[in-house]
N, C-alpha and C positions, 0 to 999 in steps of 0.2 A: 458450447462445450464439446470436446470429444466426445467420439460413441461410448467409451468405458469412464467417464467422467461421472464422481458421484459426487453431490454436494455436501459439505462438512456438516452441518449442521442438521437438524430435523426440522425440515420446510414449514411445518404444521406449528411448531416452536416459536422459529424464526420471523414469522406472518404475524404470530401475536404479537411480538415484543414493539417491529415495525410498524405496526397500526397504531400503537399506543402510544410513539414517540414522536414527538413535535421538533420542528427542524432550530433551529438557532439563527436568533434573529440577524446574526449575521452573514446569513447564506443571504441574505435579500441584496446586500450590496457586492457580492461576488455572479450574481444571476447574468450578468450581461458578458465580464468574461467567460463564463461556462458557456452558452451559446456561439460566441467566435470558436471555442474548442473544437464544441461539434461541429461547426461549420468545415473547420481546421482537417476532421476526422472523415465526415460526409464526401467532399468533395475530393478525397485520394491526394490533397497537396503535402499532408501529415510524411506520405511516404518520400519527398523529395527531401527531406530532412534527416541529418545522422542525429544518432543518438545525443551527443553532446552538444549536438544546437539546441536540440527540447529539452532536455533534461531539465535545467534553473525553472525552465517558464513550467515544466511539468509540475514539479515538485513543490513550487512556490502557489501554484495554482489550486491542485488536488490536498496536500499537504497542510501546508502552513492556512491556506485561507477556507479551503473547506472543512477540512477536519481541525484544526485550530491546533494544530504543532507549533511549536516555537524554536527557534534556530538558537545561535549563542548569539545573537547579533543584536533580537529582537527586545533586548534589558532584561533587568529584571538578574536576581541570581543563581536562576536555575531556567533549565531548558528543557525539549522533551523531542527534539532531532538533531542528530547529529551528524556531520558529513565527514566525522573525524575517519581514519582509516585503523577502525579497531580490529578488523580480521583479515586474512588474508586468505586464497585459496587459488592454487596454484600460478602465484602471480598477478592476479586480479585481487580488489578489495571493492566490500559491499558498498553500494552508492550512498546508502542512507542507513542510522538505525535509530528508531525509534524505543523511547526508556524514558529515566529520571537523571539529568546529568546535573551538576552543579560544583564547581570550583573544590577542590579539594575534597572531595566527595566522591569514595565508589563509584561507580556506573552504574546503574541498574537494567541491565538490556532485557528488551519484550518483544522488539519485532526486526528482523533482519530488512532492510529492503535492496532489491534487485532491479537496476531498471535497464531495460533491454532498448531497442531502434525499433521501429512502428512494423517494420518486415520479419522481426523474430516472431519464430513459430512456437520459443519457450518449452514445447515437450523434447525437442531435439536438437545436436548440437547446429549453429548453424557457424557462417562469418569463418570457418577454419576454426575455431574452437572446437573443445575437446568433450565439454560439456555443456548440456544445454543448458541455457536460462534454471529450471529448474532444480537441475542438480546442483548447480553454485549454489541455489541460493537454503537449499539444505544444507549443504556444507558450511555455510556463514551460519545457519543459526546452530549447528550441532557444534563448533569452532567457536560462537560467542559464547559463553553458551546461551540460547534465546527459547524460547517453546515456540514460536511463530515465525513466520517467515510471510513476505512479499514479495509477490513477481511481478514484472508489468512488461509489455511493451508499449506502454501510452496509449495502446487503443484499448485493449482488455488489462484489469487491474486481477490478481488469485491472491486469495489467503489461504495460505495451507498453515497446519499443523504438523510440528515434530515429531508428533504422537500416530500420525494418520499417514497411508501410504499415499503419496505423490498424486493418482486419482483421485482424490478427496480434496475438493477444493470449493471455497465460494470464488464465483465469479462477477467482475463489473464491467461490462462494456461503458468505459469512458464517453464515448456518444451518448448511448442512452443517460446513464449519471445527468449529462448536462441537459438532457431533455427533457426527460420523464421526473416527476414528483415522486415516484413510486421509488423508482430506481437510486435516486437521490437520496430520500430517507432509509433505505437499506445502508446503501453506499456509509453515512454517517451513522449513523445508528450504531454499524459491526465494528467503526473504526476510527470512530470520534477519538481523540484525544482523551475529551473528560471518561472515556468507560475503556482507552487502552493502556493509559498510561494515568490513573487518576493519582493526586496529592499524596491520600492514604486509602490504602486498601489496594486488591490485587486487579490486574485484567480484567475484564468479564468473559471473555474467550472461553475460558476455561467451563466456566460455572453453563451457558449456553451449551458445551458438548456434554 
């Protein structure tokens, strides 16, 4: 994290909820790709790659298999990631939004996401851009309208809140995620599916701040 980086949440809070939560038994068959990631990460080859070569294997990896999003692709009559392009901001549209989507059915939007190239620095503009990673992706959720927002550049994952200034972030090194248990069950824990987007009843984001 930056020197003025504060974490969203109340650490002491946070440590309970994550001790008490047990991972889902289907993190066991995704364990083997998580380690090619880090290895992916570890070894500096992540950076010979542009954003839109990683992206699918990103989002399919962290998203749909870890945290148990579901695409429109994936059956079933309702989804809870969308790659549709529901906002736009100055000429750009957010890569992903996480919600309740389903066939002639509202949207229900919860989480903007932003996904940057493994060389974005995210607090500042980078590439000739005007804004950085972060600003877009406040502007997607304040434009959707969303309470949460995602930033990534595939090595570090932020969740910020709409509510909380720009330094207030939880952070996930994507290495560690695929390393560490620890980091792993935070990682799911704050961003599972079933607790961001559940069936009935709201976020847990919220109720945590």
């Amino acid at each position: 994290m930056p020197a003025d980086a504060k974490p969203l949440f109340r650490p002491d809070v946070l440590h309970a909820h994550v001790k008490a939560f047990a991972l889902p038994a289907a993190i066991e068959g995704v364990r083997d790709d998580l380690a090619k990631w880090a290895d992916l990460v570890a070894s500096g080859r992540i950076d010979r790659f542009k954003e839109t070569e990683l992206l699918p294997e990103f989002i399919t990896l962290f998203f749909n298999r870890v945290l148990g999003y579901r695409g429109a692709s994936d059956g079933g009559s309702d989804w809870t990631l969308s790659h549709q392009r529901h906002v736009e901001v100055e000429g750009e549209f957010a890569d992903a939004v996480l919600g309740r989507f389903a066939d002639g059915q509202p949207p229900r939007y919860t989480v903007a996401v932003e996904v940057k190239g493994p060389k974005d620095p995210l607090d500042r503009p980078f590439a000739g851009r005007r804004l950085s990673a972060v600003d877009q992706g406040y502007r997607y959720a304040i434009n959707l309208p969303c309470d949460w927002l995602i930033v990534t550049s595939m090595r570090e994952i932020r969740l910020h809140s709409k509510s909380a200034d720009q330094h207030s972030y939880e952070a996930f090194d994507t290495e560690a995620v695929a390393r560490d248990e620890g980091a792993l069950k935070r990682f799911v824990f704050l961003l599972g599916a079933d607790r961001i987007v559940p069936e009935s009843g709201v976020c847990h984001l919220a109720g945590l701040l």
